[in-house]
C-alpha positions in Angstrom: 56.3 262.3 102.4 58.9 265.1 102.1 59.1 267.9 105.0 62.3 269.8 105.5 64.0 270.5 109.0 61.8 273.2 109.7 59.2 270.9 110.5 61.4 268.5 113.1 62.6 271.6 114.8 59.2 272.0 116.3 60.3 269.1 118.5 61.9 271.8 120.8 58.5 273.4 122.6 58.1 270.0 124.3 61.5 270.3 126.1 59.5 270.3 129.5 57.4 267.8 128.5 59.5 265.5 128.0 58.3 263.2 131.2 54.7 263.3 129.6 55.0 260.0 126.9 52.0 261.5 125.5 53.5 265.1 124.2 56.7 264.0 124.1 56.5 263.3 120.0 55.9 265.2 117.6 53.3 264.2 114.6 53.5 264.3 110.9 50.2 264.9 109.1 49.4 262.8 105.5 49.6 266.2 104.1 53.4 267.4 105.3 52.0 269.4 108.5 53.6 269.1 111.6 53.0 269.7 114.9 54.2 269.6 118.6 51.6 270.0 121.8 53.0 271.0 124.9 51.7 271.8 128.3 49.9 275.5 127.8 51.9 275.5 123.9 51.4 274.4 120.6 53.2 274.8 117.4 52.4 273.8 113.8 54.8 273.8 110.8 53.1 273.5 107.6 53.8 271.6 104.2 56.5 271.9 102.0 55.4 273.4 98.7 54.9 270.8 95.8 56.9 272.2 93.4 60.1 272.0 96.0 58.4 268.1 96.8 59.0 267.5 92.7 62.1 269.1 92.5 63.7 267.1 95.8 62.0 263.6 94.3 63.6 264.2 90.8 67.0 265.1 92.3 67.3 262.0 94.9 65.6 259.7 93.1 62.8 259.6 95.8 59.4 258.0 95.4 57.7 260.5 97.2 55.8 258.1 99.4 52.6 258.5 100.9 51.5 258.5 105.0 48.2 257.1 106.0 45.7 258.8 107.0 45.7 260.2 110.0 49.2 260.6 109.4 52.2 259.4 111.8 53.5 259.9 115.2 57.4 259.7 115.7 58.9 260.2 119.5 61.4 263.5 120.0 64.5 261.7 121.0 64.1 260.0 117.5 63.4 263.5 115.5 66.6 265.0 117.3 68.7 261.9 116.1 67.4 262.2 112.4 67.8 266.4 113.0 71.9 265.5 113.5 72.3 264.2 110.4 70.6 266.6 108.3 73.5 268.3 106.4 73.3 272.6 106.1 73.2 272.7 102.1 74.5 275.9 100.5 74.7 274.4 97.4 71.6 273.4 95.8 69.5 275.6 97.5 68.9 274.2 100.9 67.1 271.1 98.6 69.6 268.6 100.6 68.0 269.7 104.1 64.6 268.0 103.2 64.3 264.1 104.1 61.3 261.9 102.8 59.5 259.4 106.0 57.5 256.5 105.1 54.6 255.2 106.6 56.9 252.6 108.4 59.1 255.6 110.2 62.0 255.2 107.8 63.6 258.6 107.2 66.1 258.9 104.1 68.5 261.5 104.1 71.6 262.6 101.7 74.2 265.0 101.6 74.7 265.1 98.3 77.1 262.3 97.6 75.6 259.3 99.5 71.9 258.7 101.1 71.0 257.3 104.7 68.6 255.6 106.1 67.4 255.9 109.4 64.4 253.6 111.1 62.5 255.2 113.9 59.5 253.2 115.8 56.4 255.7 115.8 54.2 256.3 118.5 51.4 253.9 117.9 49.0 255.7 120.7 46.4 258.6 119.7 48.4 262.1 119.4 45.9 265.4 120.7 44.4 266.8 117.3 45.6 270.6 117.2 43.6 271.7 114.6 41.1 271.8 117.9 43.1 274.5 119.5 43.0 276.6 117.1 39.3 276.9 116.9 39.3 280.2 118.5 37.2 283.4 119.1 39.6 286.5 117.9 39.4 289.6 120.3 39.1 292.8 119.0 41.1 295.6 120.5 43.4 295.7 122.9 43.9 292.6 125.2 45.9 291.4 128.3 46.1 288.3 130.1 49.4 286.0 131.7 51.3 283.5 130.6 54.6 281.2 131.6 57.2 283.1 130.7 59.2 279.9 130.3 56.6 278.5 127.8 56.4 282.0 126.1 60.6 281.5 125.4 60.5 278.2 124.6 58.0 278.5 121.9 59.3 281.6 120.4 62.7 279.9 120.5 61.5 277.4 118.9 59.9 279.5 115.8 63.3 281.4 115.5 64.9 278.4 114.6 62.2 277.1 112.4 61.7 280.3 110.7 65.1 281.2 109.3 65.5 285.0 108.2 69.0 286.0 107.3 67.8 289.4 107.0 67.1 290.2 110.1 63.8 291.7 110.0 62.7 288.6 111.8 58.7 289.3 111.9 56.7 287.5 114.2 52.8 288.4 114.1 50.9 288.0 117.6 46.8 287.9 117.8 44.8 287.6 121.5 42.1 285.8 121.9 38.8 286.7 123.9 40.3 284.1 126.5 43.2 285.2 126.7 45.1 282.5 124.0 48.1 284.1 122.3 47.9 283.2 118.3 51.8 283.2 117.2 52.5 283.3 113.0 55.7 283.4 111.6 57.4 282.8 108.2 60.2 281.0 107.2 61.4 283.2 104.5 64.2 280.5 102.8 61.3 278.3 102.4 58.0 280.1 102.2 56.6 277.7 104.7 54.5 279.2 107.9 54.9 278.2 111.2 51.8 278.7 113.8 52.4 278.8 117.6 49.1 278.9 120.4 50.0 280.0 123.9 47.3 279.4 126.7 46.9 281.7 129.8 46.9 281.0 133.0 43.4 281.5 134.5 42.2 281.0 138.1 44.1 282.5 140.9 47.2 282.2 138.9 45.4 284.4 136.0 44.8 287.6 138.4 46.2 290.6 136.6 49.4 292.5 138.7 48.5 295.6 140.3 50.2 298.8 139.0 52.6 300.8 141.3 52.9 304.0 141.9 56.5 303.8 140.0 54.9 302.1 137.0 52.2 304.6 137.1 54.0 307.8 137.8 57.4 307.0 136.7 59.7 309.8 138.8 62.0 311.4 136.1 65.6 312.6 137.1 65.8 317.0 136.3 68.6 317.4 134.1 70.8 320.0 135.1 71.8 322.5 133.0 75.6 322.3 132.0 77.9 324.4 133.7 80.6 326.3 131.5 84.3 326.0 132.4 86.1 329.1 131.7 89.6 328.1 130.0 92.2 330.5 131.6 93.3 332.8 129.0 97.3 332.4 128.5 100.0 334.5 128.7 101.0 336.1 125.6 104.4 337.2 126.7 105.4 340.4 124.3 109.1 340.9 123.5 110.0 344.6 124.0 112.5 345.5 121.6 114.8 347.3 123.5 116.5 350.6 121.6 119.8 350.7 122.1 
């Protein structure tokens, strides 16, 4: 199975999860989906296209192997160490910053000029299914609920860096849910892959909306004074008299 970098960087919404053994992985679908659970965050990369999968096999000499079903599970500090060695390619296209995983763990890398291998031992225990959290009632109009800030940044963090975008337009499309769930989308625009962030609110005490102030709801503005004009001193013109003798 072929996935590109974009799909291990997910690995970074679980950074405060990292004493959970449980989220503390991220999972690779037999179809080239990834995905990373956190506490209150998800995010989902999806495939990489086939005809990039058929150009990358031709060019390393890959047998484009297979994962059983159900896919596999491989722990983060494992996904960073393979994420280290994953060379930034200029030169063919970014086609050098896929890898291909096997069913054993076994990622193969190259930088062009030589290929490594390296062995990671999966998770063998069940992984949450996310296509579950996704199966959500859209709300229509305008919506407000509260989240963890810190969860909020750490999963849009973690889409900037899977979604590259030299341009700078950056877009990042944000639907609420009637409970309150952010829906996060973003595109990767080097590779035309999509990346798919969920972000639960709180509810309970912890849910209770803030209560406006009178300076957020009658913002006091400062009266801007009219300019005052300076008057320049008008200079001396001294006149020479020409004396008649």
């Amino acid at each position: 199975m072929i996935i590109h970098k974009s799909n291990l960087r997910i690995v970074d919404v679980i950074k405060e999860d990292k004493g959970i053994p449980m989220l503390n992985n991220i999972h690779i679908d037999e179809d080239g989906i990834t995905s990373a659970i956190g506490n209150k965050i998800v995010l989902v990369m999806s495939a990489v296209k086939d005809s990039v999968c058929k150009s990358i096999e031709k060019m390393q000499q890959w047998g484009g192997k297979i994962l059983q079903k159900g896919g596999i599970t491989i722990p983060a500090d494992s996904v960073k160490e393979v994420m280290k060695n994953i060379p930034k390619d200029t030169q063919f296209k970014g086609l050098l910053e896929h890898v291909e995983v096997d069913k054993e763990g076994i990622f193969k890398l190259s930088d062009g000029r030589r290929q490594r291998v390296i062995k990671c031992t999966p998770w063998k225990r069940d992984f949450p299914e996310w296509r579950k959290t996704f199966d959500l009632k859209r709300s229509e109009g305008v919506f407000r609920a509260v989240y963890n800030r810190k969860r909020l940044l750490l999963l849009l963090s973690a889409i900037e860096k899977c979604c590259e975008d030299t341009s700078g337009y950056s877009p990042v499309w944000i639907e609420g849910c009637k409970d309150g769930t952010m829906i996060v989308r973003s595109v990767n625009m080097k590779t035309g892959q999509k990346a798919l962030g969920v972000v639960a609110a709180y509810d309970g005490k912890e849910g209770e909306w803030i209560e406006d102030t009178e300076f957020e709801l009658k913002p006091k503005t400062k009266k801007i004074l009219p300019k005052r004009k300076t008057l320049v001193p008008k200079r001396k013109i001294k006149r020479k008299i020409n004396k008649r003798k």
